[in-house]
N, C-alpha and C positions, 0 to 999 in steps of 0.2 A: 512345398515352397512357401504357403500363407506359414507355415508354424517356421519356418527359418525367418521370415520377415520378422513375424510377431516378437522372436525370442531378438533377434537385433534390433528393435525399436526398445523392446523391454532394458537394453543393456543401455542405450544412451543415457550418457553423464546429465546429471538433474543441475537447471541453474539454481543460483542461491536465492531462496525468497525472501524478501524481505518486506511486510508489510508496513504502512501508512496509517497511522488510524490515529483520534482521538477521541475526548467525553465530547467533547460539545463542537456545533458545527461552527462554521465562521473564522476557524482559527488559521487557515490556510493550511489545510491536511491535502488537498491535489495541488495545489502550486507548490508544496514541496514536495509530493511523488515528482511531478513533473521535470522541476528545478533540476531533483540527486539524479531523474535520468539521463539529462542532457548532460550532467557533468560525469556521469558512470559514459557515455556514449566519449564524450573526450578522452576518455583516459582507453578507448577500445574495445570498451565491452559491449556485447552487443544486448538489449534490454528490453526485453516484453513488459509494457502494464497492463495490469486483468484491473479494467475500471469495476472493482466490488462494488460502490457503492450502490449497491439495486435498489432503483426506481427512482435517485436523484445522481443518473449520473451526471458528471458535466467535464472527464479527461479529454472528450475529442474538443468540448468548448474551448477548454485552457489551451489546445494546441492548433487549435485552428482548423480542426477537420469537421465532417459534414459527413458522417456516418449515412452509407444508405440502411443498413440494416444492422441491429443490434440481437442482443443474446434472446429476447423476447423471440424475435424471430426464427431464431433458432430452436428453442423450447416449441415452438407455433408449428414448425415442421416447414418453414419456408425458405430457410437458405441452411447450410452449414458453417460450422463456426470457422473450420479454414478460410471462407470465404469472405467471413465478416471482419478479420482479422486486417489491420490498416497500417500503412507504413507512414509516421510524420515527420516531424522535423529532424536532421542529422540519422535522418535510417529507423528512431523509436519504431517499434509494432507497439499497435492497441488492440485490445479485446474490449470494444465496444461494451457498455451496456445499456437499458432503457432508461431515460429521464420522463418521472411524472408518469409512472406506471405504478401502480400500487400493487399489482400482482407481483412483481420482480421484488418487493421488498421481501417477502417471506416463501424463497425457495421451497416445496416438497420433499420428500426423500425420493420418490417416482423422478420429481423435475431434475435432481442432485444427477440422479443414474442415468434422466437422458442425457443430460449437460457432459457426465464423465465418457459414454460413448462417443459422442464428436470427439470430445478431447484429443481419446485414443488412436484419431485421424488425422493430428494435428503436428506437423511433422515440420518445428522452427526452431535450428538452434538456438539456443539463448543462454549467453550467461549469467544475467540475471531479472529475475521475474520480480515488480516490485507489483502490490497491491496497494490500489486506493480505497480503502474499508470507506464503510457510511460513518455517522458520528454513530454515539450512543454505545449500549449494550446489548441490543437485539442479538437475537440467536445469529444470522449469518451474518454480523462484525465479530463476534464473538470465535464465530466456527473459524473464519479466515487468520484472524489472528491467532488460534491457537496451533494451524499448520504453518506458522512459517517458522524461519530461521531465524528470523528475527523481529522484532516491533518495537518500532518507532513512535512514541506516541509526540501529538503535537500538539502543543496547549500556549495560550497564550498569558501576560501577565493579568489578564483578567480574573478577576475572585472567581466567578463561575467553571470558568474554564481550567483553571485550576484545579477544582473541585470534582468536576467532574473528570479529570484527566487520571486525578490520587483514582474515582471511584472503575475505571477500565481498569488500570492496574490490580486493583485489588480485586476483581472476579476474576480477572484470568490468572490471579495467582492461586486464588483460595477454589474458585471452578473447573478450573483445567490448567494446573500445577506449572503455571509461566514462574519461573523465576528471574529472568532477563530480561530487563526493558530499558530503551533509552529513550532519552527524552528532548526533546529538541523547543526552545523557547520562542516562540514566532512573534515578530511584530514591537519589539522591544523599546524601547526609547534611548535606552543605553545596556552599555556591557554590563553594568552593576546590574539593573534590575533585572535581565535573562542569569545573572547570577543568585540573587533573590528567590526567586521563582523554583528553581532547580533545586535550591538548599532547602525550601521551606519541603519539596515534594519528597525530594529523598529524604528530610530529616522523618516525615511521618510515617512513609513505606517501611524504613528502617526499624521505627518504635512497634506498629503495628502489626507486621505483614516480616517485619525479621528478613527482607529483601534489601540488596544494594541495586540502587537505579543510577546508570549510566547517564549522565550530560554531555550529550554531542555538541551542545554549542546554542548560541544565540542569533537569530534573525533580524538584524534591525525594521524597523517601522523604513517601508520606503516608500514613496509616490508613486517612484516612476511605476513600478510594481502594476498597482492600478490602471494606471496610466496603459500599457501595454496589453493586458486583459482584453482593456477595451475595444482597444486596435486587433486584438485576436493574434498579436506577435508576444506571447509572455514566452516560446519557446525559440526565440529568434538570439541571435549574434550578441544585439545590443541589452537584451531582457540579463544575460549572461553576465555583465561588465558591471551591472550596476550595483550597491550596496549589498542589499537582499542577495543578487546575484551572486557575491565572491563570498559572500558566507556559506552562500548553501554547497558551490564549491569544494571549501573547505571540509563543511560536514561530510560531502559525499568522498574525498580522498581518504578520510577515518574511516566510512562505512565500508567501501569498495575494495582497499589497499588491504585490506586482511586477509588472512592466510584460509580461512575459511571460506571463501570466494571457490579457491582451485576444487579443494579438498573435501568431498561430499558421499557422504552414505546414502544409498538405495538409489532409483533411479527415476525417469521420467515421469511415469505410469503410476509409481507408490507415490511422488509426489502430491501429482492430481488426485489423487484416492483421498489425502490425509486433506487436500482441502477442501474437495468436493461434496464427499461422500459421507465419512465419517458420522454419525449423529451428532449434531451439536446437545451441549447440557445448559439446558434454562437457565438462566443465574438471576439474582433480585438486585435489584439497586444498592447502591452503601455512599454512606456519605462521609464526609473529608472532615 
């Protein structure tokens, strides 16, 4: 009976990952996991976020939840991760993790293999799994982005940000053979300069790196944005309507509406494995 269980858990349809990452923090990399989930939640899909960022998370802050226990906990042996698992605003599930924990920022390969047995208990359809990566290049933003489907990176028009966004791209092109990335401009002033910003990154990706980088589009600079954070409703009705809101929209009907959504090789279990477990490969810095 358990190996008839095991083999139809093993057969369930894998959702599409998609991860969130950028170089540099501050650029609004979880209010836009957050943003594409409530508009993937509109359009029907149903949507897990795995808050990767370990040891600064902050997805239950942005949606207004109050984790009693996170993945720490789990690794600690005190709850199981089914259990930690949270349901927010329009139905989103979260997978918690610790904020201001310094152990959670550099997983074990021991912790990797407890983390992937709860997994294997972890029984929530979903169609799509989006990841809020930490900033930087550390080994698990690195490992995470190189199991998903896709990656999103998010940078702003800031030089730095910039800089660091070319230098993500370029490890996981040159470390772990990423050839598709898109790029999403946050915080904009105008439409021209999220244009800017996208030509100047794909023109060097292009020269260096022999890669084409996708532009999903531009985020304008909004207030209210902040504004709503504050209030702990950035995942509410009205966070949705606003400027920032109908763009990121937008972005998620491009990300979500493709045909690669339905249509997925391997399964649940091989998912979790490729993000979990796998060894990640050290990579060095590179500059833009």
């Amino acid at each position: 009976m358990n190996t008839n269980q095991n083999f139809h858990q093993a057969q369930k349809p894998r959702p599409y990952v998609v991860s969130v990452t950028s170089g540099k923090g501050g650029v609004g990399k979880t209010l836009t996991t957050v943003n594409l989930a409530i508009a993937a939640r509109k359009m029907g899909r149903s949507v897990l976020i795995f808050d990767g960022d370990l040891g600064l998370a902050n997805v239950d802050v942005v949606l207004g939840l109050q984790p009693r226990y996170n993945i720490r906990d789990v690794l600690d042996g005190n709850a199981r991760l089914k259990d930690i698992v949270m349901e927010g605003p329009l139905g989103i599930r979260v997978i918690p993790s610790g904020s201001g924990i310094s152990s959670l920022a550099q997983l074990s390969f021991v912790q990797r293999q407890q983390l992937m047995e709860q997994i294997e208990t972890l029984d929530i359809p979903v169609d799509i799994l989006l990841i809020d990566t930490g900033a930087g290049i550390s080994e698990n933003v690195l490992h995470l982005n190189s199991g998903a489907d896709r990656v999103i990176v998010v940078t702003s028009a800031e030089p730095h940000a910039m800089t660091d966004a070319y230098a993500i791209i370029k490890v996981l092109a040159e470390e772990h053979q990423r050839k598709q990335f898109d790029l999403l401009v946050n915080q904009v002033r105008s439409t021209e300069e999220g244009l800017r910003v996208s030509d100047r990154i794909k023109e060097v990706a292009k020269r260096f790196l022999d890669i084409d980088v996708g532009f999903l589009g531009a985020v304008p600079y909004d207030p209210q944005i902040q504004k709503s954070i504050m209030q702990r409703r950035a995942a509410s009705e009205q966070s949705a309507h606003t400027l920032a809101g109908q763009a990121w929209n937008r972005i998620a009907r491009s990300v979500f509406s493709h045909s690669d959504v339905q249509v997925l090789e391997g399964d649940v279990q091989d998912m979790w494995q490729n993000l979990i477990c796998s060894p990640p490969v050290t990579a060095l810095g590179s500059t833009f």
